[in-house]
PDB file of N, CA, C and O in Angstrom:
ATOM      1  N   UNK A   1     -16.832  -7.603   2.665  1.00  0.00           N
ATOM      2  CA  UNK A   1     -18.019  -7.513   3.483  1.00  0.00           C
ATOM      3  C   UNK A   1     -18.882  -8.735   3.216  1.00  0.00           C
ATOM      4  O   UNK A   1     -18.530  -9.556   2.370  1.00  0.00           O
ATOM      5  N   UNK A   2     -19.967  -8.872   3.894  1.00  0.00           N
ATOM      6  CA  UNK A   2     -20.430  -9.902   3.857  1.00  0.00           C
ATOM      7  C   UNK A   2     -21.812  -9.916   3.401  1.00  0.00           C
ATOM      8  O   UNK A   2     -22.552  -9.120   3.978  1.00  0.00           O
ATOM      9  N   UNK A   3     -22.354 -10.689   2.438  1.00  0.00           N
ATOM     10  CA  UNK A   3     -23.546 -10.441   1.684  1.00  0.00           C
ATOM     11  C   UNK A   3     -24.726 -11.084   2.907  1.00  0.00           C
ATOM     12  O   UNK A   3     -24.486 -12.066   3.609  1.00  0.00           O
ATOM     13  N   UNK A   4     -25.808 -10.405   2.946  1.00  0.00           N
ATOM     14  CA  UNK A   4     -27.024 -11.143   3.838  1.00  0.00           C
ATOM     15  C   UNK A   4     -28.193 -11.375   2.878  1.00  0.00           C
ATOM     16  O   UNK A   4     -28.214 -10.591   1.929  1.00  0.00           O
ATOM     17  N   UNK A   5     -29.290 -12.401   2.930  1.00  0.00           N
ATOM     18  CA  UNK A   5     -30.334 -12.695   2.494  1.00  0.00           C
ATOM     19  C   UNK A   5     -31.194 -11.235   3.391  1.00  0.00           C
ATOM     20  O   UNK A   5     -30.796 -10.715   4.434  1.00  0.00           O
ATOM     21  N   UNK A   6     -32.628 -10.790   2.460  1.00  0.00           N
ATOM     22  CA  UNK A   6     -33.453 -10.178   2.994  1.00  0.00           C
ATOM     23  C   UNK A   6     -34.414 -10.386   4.116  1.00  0.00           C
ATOM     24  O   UNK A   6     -35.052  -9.609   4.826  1.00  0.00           O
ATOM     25  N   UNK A   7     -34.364 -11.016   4.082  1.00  0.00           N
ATOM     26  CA  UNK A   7     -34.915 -12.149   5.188  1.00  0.00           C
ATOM     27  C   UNK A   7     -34.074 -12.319   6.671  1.00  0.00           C
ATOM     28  O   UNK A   7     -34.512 -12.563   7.796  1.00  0.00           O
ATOM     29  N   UNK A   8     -33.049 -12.148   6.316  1.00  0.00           N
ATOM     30  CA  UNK A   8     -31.830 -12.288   7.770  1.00  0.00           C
ATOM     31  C   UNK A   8     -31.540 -11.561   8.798  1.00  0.00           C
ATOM     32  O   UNK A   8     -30.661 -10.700   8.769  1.00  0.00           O
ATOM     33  N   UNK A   9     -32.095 -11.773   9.597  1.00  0.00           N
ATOM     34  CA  UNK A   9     -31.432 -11.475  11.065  1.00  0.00           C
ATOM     35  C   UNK A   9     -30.352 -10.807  11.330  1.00  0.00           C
ATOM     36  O   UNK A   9     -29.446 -11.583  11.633  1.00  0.00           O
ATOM     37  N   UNK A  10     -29.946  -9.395  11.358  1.00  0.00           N
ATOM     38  CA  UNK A  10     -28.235  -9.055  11.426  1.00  0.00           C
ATOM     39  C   UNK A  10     -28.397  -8.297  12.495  1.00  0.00           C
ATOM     40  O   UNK A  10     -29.226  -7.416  12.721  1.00  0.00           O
ATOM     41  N   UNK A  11     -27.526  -8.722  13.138  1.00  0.00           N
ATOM     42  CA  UNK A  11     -26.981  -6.989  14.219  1.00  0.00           C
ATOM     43  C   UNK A  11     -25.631  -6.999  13.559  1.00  0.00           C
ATOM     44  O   UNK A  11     -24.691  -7.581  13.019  1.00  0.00           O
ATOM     45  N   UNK A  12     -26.389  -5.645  14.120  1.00  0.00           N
ATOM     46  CA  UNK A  12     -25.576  -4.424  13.400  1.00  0.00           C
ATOM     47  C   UNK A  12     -24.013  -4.397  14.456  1.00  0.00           C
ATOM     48  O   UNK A  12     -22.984  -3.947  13.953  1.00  0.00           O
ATOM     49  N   UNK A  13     -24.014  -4.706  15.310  1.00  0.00           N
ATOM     50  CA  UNK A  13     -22.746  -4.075  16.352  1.00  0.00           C
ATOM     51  C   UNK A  13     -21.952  -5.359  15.747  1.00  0.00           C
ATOM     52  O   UNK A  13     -20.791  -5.053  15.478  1.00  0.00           O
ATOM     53  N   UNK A  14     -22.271  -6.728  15.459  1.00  0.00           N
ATOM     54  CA  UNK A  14     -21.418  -7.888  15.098  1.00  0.00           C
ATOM     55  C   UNK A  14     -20.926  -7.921  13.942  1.00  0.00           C
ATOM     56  O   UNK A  14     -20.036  -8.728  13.671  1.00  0.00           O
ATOM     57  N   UNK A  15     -21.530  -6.836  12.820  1.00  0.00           N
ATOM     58  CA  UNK A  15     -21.161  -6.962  11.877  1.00  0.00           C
ATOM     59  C   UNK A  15     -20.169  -5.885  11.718  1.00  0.00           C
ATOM     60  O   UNK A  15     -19.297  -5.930  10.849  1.00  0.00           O
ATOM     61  N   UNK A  16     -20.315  -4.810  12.650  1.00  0.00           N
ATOM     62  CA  UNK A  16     -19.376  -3.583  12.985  1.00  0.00           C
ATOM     63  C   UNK A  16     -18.180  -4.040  13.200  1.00  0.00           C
ATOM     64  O   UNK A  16     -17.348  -3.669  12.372  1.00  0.00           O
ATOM     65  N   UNK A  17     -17.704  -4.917  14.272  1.00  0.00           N
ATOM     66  CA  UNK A  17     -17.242  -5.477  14.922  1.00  0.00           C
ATOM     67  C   UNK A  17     -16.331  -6.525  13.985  1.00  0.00           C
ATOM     68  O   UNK A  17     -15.108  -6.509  13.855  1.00  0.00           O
ATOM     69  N   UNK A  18     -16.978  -7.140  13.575  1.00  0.00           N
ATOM     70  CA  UNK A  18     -16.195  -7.835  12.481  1.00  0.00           C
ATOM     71  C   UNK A  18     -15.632  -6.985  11.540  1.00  0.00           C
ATOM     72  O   UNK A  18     -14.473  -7.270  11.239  1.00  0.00           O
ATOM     73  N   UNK A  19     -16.181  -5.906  10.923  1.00  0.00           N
ATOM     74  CA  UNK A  19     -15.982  -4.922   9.955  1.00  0.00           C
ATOM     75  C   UNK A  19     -14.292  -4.273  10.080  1.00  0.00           C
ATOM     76  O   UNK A  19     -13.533  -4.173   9.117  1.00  0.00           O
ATOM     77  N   UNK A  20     -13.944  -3.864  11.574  1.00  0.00           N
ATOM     78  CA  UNK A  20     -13.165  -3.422  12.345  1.00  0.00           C
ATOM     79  C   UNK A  20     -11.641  -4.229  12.426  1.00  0.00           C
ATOM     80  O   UNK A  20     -10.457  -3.945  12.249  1.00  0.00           O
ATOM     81  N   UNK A  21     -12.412  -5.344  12.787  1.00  0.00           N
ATOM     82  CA  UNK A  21     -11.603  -6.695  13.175  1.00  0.00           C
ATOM     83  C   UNK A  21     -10.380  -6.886  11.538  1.00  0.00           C
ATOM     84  O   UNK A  21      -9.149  -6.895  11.561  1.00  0.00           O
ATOM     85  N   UNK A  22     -11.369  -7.023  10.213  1.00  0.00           N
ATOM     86  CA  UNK A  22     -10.956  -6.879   9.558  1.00  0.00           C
ATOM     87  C   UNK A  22      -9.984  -6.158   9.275  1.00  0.00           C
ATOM     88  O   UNK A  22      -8.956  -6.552   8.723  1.00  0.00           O
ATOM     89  N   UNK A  23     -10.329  -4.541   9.787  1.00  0.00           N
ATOM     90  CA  UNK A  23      -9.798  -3.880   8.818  1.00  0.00           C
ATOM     91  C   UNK A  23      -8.223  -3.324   9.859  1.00  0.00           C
ATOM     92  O   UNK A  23      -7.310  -2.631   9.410  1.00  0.00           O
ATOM     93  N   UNK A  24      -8.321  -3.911  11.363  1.00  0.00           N
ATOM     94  CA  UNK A  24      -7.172  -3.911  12.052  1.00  0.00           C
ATOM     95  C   UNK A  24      -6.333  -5.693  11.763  1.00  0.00           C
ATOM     96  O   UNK A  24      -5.500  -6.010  12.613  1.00  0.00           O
ATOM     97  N   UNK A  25      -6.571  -6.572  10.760  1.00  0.00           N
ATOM     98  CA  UNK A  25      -5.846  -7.165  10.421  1.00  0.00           C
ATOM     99  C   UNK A  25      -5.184  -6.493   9.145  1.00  0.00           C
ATOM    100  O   UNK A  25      -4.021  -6.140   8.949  1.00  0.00           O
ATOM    101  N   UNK A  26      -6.287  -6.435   8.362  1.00  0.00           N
ATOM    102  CA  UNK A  26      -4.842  -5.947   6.934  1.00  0.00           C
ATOM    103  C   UNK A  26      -3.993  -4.280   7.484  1.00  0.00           C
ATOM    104  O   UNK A  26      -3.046  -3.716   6.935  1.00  0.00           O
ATOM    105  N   UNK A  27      -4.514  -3.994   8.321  1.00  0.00           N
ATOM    106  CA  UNK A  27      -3.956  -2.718   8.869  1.00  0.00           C
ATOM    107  C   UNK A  27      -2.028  -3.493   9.663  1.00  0.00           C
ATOM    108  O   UNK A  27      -0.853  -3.179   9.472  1.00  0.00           O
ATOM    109  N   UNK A  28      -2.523  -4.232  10.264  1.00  0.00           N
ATOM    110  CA  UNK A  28      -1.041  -5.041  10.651  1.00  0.00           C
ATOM    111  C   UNK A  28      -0.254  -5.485  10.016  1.00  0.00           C
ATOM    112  O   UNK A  28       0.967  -5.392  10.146  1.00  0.00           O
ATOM    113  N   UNK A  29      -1.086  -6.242   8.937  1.00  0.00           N
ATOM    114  CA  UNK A  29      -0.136  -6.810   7.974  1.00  0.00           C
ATOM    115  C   UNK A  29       0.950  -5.914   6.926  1.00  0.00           C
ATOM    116  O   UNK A  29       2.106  -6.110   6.550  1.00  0.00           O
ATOM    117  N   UNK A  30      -0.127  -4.780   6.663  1.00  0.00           N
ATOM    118  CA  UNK A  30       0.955  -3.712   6.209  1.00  0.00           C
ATOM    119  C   UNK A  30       1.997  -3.490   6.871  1.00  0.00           C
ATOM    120  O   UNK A  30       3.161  -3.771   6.588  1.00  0.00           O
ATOM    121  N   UNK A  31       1.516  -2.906   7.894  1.00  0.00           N
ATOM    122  CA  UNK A  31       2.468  -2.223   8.944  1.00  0.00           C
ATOM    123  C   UNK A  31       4.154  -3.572   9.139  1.00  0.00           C
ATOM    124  O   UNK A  31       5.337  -3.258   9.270  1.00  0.00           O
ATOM    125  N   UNK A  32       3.542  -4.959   9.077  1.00  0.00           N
ATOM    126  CA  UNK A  32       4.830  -5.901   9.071  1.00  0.00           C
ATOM    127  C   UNK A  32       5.395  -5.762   7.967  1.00  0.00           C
ATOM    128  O   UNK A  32       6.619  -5.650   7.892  1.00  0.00           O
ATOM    129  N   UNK A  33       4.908  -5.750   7.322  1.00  0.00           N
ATOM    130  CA  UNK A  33       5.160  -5.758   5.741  1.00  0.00           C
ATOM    131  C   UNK A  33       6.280  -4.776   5.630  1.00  0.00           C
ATOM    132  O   UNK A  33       7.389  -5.088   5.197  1.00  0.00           O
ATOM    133  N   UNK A  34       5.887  -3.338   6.116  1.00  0.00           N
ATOM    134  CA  UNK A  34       6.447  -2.111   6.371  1.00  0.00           C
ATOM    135  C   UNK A  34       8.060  -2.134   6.800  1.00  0.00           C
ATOM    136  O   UNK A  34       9.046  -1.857   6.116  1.00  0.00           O
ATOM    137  N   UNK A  35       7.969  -2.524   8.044  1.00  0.00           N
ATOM    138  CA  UNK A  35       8.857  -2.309   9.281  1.00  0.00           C
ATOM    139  C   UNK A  35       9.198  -3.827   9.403  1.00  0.00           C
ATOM    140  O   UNK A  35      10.110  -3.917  10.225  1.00  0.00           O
ATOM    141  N   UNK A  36       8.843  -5.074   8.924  1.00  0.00           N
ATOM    142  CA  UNK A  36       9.666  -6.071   9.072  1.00  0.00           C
ATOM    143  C   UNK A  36      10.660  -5.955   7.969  1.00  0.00           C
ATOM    144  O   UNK A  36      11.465  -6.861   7.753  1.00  0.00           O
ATOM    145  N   UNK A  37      10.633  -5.192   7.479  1.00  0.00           N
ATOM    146  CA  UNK A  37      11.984  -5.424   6.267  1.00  0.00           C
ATOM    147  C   UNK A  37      13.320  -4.345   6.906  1.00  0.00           C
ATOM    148  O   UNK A  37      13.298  -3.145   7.178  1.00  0.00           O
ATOM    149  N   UNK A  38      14.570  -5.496   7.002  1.00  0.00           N
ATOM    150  CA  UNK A  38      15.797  -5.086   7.620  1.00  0.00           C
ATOM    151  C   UNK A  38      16.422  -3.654   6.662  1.00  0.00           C
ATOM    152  O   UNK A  38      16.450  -3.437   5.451  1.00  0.00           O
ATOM    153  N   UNK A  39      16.849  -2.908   7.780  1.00  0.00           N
ATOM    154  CA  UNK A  39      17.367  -1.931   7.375  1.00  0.00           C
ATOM    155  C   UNK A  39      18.149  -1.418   6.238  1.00  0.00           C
ATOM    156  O   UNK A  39      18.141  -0.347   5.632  1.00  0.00           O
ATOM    157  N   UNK A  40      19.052  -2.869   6.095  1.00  0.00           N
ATOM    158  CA  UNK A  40      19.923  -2.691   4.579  1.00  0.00           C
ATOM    159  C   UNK A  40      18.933  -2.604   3.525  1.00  0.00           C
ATOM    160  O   UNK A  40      19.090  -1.750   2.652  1.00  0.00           O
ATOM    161  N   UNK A  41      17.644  -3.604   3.488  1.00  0.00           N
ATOM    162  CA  UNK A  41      17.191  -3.937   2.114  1.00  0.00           C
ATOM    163  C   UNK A  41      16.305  -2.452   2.066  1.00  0.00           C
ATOM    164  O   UNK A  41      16.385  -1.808   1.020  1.00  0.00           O
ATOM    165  N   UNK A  42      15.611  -2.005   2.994  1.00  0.00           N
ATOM    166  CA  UNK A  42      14.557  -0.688   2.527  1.00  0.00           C
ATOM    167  C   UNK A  42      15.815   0.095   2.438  1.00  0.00           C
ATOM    168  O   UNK A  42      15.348   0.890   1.623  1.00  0.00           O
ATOM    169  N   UNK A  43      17.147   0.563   2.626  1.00  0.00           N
ATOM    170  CA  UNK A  43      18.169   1.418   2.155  1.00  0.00           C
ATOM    171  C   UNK A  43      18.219   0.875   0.476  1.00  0.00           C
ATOM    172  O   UNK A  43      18.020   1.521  -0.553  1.00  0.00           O
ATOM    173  N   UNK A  44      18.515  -0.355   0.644  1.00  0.00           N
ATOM    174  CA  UNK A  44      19.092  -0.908  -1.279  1.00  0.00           C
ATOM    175  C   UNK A  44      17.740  -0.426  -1.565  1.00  0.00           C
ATOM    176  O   UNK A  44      17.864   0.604  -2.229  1.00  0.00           O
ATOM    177  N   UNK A  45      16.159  -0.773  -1.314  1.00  0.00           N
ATOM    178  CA  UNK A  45      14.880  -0.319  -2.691  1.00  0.00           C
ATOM    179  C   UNK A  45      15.037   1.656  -2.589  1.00  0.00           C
ATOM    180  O   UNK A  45      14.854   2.307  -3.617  1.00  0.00           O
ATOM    181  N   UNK A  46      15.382   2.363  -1.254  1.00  0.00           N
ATOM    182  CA  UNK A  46      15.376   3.609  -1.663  1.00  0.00           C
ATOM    183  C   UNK A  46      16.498   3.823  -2.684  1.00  0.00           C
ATOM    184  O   UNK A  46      16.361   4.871  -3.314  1.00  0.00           O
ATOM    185  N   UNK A  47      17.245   3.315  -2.908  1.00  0.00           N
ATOM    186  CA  UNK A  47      18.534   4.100  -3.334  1.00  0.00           C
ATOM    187  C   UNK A  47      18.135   3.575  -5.007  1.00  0.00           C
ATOM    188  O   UNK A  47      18.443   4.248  -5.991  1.00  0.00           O
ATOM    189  N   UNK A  48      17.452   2.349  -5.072  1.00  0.00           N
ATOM    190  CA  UNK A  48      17.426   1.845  -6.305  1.00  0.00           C
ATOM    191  C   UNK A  48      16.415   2.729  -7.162  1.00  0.00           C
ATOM    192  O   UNK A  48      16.633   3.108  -8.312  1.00  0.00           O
ATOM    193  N   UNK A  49      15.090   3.037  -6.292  1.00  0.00           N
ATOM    194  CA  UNK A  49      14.401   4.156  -6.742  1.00  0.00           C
ATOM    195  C   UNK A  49      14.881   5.242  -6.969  1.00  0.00           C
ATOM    196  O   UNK A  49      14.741   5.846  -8.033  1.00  0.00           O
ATOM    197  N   UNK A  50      15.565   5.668  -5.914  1.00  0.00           N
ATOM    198  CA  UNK A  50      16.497   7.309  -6.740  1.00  0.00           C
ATOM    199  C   UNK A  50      17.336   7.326  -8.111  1.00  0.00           C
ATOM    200  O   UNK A  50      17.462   8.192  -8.977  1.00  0.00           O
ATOM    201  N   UNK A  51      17.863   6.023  -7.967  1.00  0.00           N
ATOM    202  CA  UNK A  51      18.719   5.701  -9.448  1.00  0.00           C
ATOM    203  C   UNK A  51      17.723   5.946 -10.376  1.00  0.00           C
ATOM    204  O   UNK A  51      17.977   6.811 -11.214  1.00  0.00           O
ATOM    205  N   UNK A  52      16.428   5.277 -10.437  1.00  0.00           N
ATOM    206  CA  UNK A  52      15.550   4.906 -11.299  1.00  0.00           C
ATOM    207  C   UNK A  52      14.919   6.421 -11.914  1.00  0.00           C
ATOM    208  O   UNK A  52      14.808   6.665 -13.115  1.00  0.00           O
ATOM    209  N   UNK A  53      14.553   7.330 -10.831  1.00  0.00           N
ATOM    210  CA  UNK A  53      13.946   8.393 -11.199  1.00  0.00           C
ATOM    211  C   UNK A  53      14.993   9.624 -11.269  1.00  0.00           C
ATOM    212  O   UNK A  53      14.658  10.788 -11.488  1.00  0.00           O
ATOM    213  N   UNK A  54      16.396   9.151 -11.034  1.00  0.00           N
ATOM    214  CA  UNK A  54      17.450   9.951 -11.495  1.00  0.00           C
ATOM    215  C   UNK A  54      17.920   9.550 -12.931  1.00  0.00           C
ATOM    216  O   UNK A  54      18.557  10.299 -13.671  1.00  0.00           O
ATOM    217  N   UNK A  55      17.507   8.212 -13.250  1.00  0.00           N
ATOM    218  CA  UNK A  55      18.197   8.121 -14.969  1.00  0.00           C
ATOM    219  C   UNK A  55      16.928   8.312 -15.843  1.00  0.00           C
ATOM    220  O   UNK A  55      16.990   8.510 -17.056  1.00  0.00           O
ATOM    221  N   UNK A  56      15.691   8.232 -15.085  1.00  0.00           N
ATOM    222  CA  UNK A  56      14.617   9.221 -16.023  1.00  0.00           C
ATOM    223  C   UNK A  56      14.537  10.254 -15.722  1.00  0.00           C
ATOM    224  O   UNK A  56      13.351  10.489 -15.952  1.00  0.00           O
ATOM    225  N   UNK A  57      14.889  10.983 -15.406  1.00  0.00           N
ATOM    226  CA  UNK A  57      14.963  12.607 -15.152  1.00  0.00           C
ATOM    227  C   UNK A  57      16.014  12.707 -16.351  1.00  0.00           C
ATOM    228  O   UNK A  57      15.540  13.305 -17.317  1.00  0.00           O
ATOM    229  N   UNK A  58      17.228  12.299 -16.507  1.00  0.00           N
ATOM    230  CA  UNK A  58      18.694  12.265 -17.459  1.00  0.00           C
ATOM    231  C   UNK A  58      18.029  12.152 -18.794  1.00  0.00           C
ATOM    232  O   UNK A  58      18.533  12.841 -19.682  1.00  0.00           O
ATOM    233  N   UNK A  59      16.785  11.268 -19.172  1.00  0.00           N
ATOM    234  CA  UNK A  59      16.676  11.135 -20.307  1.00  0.00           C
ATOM    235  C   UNK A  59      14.986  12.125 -21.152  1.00  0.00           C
ATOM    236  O   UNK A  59      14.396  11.958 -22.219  1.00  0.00           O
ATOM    237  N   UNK A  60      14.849  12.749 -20.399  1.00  0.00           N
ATOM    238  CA  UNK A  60      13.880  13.880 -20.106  1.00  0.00           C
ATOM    239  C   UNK A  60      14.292  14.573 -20.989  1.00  0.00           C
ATOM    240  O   UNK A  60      15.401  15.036 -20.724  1.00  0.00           O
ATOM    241  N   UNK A  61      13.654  15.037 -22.516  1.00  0.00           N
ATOM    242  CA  UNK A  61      13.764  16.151 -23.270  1.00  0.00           C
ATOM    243  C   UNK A  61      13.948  17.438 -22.950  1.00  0.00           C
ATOM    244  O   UNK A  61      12.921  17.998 -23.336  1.00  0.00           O
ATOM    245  N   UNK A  62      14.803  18.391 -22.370  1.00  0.00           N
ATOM    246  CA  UNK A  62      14.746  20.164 -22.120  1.00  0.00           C
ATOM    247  C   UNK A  62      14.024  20.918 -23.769  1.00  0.00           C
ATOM    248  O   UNK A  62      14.306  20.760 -24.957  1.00  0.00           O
ATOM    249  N   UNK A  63      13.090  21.685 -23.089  1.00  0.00           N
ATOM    250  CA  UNK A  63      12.576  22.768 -24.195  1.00  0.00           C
ATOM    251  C   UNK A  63      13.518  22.952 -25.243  1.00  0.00           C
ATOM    252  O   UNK A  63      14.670  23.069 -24.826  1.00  0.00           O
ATOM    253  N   UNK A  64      13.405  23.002 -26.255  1.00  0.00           N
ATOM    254  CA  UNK A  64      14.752  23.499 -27.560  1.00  0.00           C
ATOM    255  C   UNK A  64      15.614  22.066 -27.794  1.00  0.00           C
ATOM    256  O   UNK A  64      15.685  21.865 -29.006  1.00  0.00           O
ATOM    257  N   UNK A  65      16.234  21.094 -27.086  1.00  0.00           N
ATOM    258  CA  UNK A  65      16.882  20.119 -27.067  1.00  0.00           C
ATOM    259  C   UNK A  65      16.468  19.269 -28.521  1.00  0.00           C
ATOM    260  O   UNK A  65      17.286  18.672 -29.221  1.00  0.00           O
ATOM    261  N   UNK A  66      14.857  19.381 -28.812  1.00  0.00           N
ATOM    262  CA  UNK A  66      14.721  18.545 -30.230  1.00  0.00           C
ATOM    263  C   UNK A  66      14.455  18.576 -31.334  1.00  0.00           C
ATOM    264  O   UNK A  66      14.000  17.947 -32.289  1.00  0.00           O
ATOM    265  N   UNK A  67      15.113  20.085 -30.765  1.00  0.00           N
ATOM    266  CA  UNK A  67      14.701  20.667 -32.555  1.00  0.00           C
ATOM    267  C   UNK A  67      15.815  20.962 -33.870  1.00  0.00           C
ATOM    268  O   UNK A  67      15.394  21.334 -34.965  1.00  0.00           O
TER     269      UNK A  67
END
């Protein structure tokens, strides 16, 4: 956001407006970010995450196991 002197002149609808503007750019950029990545590679990061939280689940103490 943008800092103003006390003294300054603002409307309010331009600064809305910009406010907006903003926040439908990083809103896009996600969204490319998102959906520009090819089908194989978001398959390889899901599958790499399931590995990941399937070999910490494997190394997860069960009740009684450490005693």
């Amino acid at each position: 956001m943008v800092e103003f002197d006390m003294g300054q002149v603002v409307n309010l609808r331009v600064v809305r407006k910009r406010g907006k503007r903003q926040l439908a750019v990083k809103r896009a950029a996600e969204a490319r970010f998102v959906h520009g990545l090819p089908k194989v590679k978001r398959a390889l990061s899901t599958a790499k995450r399931e590995k990941a939280d399937r070999d910490l689940d494997q190394h997860q103490i069960e009740e009684g196991e450490g005693q």
